[in-house]
N, C-alpha and C positions, 0 to 999 in steps of 0.2 A: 439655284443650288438644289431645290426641291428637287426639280425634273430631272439634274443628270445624278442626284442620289438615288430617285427611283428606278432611274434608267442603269444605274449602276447592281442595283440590289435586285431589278429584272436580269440582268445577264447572270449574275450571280444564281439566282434560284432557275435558271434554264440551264447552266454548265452541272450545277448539283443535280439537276432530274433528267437529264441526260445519261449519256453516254461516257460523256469525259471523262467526271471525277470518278466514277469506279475505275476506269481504263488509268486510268491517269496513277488512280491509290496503288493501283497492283502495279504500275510499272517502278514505283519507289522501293516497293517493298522488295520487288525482284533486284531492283540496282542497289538498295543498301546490302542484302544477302549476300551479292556480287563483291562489294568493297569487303565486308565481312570474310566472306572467302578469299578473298585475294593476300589479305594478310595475315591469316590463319595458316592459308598453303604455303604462302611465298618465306614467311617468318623465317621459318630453323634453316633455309639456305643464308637469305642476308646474314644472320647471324653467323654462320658460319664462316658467309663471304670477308663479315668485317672481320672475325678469329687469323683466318691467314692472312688477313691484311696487317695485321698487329694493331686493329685498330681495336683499343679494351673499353672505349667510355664513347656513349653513345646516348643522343634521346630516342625517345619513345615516337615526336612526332619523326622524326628523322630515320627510324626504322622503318614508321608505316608506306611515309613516304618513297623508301627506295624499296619496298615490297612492289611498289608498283609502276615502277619501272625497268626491273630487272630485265636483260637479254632474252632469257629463255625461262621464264618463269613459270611454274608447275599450274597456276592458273593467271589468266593476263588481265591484267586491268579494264572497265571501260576505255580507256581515254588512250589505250596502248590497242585495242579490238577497232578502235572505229579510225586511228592513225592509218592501221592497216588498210582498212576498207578503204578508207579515202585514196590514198596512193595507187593499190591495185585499181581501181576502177577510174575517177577522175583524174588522177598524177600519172594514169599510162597507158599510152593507145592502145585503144581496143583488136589491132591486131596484134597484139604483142601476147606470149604466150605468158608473160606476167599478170598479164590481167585479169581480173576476176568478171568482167563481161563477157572477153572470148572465151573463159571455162565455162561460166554458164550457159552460154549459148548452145554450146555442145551438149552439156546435160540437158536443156532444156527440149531440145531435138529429137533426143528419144525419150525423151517424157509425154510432148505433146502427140509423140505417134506410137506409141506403147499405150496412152491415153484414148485416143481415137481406135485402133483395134481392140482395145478393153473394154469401152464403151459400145461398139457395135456388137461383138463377142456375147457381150453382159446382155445387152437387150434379145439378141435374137436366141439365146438359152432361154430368157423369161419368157419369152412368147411362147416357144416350144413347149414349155414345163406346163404353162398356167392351159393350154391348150390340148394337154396329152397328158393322162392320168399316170401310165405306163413310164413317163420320163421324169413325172414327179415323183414316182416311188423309186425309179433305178437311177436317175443322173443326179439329183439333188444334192442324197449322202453322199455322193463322188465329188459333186463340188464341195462340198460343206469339209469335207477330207482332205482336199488339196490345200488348203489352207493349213493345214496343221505340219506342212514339210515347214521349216525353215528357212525361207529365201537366201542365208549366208550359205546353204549346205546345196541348195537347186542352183544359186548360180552357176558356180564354175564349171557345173555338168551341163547346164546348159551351152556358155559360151566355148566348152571342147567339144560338144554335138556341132553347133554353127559354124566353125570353125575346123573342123573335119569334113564341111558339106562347100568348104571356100567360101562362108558366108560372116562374112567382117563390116567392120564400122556402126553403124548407131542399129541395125537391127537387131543385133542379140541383146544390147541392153535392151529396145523396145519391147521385145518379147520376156523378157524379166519383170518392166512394168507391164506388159498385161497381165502378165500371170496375177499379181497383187492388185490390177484396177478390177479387173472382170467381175471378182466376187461382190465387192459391195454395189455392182451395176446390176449384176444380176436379183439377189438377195431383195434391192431396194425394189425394181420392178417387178417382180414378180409379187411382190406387196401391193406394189401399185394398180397393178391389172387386177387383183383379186378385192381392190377397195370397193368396189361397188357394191349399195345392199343389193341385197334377192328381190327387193320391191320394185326396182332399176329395171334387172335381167327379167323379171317377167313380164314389167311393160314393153320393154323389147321383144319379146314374144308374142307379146298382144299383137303388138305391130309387124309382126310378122318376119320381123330382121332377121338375114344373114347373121353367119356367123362374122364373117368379113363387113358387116353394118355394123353391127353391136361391138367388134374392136374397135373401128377407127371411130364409132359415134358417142362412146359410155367407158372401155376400156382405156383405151389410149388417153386419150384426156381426163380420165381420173388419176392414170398412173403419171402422169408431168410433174406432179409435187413431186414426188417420190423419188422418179428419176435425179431431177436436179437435187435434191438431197444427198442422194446416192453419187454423183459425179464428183461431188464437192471432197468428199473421206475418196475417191478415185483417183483425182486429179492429183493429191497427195499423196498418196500409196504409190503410186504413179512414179510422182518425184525421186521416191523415196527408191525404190527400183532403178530408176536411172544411174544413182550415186550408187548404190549396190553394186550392179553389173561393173562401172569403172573398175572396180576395186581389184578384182580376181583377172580382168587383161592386161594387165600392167602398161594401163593406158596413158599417154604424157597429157590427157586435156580432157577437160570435166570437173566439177568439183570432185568427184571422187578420189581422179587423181592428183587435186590438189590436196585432198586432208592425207592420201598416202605419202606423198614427197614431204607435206610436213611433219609426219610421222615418224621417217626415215629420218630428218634431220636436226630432231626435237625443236624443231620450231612451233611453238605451242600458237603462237598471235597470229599462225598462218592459220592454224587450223581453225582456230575461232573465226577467222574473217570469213573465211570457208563455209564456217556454219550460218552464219548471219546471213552470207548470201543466200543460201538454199532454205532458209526461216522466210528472207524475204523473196524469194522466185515462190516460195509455195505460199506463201501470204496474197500476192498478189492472182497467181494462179486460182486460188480458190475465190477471191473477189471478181473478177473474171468472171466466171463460172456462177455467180449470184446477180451480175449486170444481165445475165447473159437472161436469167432468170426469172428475171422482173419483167423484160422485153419481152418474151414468150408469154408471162401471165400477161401482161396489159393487149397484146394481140389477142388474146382466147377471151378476153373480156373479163379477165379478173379483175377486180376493184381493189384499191391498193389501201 
């Protein structure tokens, strides 16, 4: 009994000094707030619903209870959010334009290649900048500027340029997420490339190094932390451009065009499934992007 109590009271103080228990405390707190909301918003309809009903005596738990289950409920329950998920995705083939796989797919499509041109975009600006004094003092505030349009106000001008040029389907959302990946690839690298001390760049000098030595030998490999820090806030930004762009082509497939058709039809539990999926494509996306991570340090001989 001794050994599986200490064995017991070891997993215990490993789950506490981990990871879990705080992940775990903040996921309560988020789902009690959740039920909290849900019958704070949903209340003065039931109430309402039971008034035309004629129905005048009612409990409390029987109120809270059909707060959350309502049709069309001002916010939707757990357990009516992950109903939905279930159905759309495991309860219905993924070619089915019901599905929240075949939406994401789509979104993810021009995520990962609004992704990929933001990323290349991003790094060859910071080369340019960290290597041309001229383009650090004129291009930079231009990038650092672009940022300040508001992507709800650059899409649709974007997607009627593309679209006057016969240019449809997943590139004009891509070019919406580049525009939002580029900056934090750029910003981060050019951090990166400029980490090295002065004590570095002069023994490169000692040794006589190119400029094209002293990048690919002290720059480049300082700036990889950086970089993949910088991908990670891209890859999301990213996402987040994908489901933008849907929005303003009045497109039938994406999540984007899923949280519009559930907008149009007050379907609230669509839109939340909606959301969950694009929480978890960008959850996973960013884990990705940190596997990807690790395998790069552990080639370049980082110590883990």
């Amino acid at each position: 009994m001794s050994a599986v109590a200490a064995k017991s009271s070891g997993l215990v103080a490993r789950i506490a000094g981990g990871k879990v228990l705080p992940v775990a405390t903040v996921v309560a707190a988020i789902m009690a707030l959740w039920y909290v909301g849900v019958v704070f918003l949903n209340a003065p309809f039931q109430e309402m619903m039971y008034k035309n009903a004629g129905q005048t005596s009612y409990t409390t738990s029987q109120l809270i209870a059909d707060t959350m289950e309502q049709e069309r409920p001002v916010l939707p329950s757990p357990q009516q959010v992950a109903r939905e998920f279930w159905k759309t995705t495991v309860g219905t083939p993924i070619t089915s334009k019901r599905s929240l796989i075949y939406h994401g797919w789509v979104t993810l499509s021009s995520t990962l290649l609004g992704f990929l041109i933001g990323t290349v975009l991003g790094v060859g600006l910071a080369v340019m900048i960290v290597h041309s004094r001229t383009l650090d003092k004129s291009l930079m505030p231009w990038i650092i500027t672009s940022q300040t349009i508001p992507i709800l106000a650059i899409a649709p001008m974007i997607i009627v340029v593309f679209n006057a040029i016969n240019i449809t389907g997943i590139v004009p959302k891509a070019f919406i997420s580049t525009y939002l990946s580029f900056f934090p690839v750029t910003v981060g690298v050019v951090k990166g490339l400029r980490s090295p001390e002065r004590l570095h760049l002069d023994l490169m000098r000692t040794y006589t190094a190119t400029a094209g030595q002293t990048f690919w030998k002290l720059r480049w490999p300082a700036s990889v932390p950086y970089l993949f820090a910088s991908m990670k806030v891209a890859i999301a930004a990213s996402l987040v451009g994908a489901i933008v762009g849907e929005m303003p082509t009045g497109a039938v497939a994406g999540i984007g065009a899923r949280l519009l058709s559930g907008s149009y039809y007050g379907q609230t539990v669509q839109i939340w499934s909606a959301l969950l999926t694009a929480a978890l494509m960008a959850a996973m996306l960013v884990m990705l992007v940190d596997v990807i991570d690790r395998v790069v340090r552990v080639k370049m001989g980082v110590r883990p």
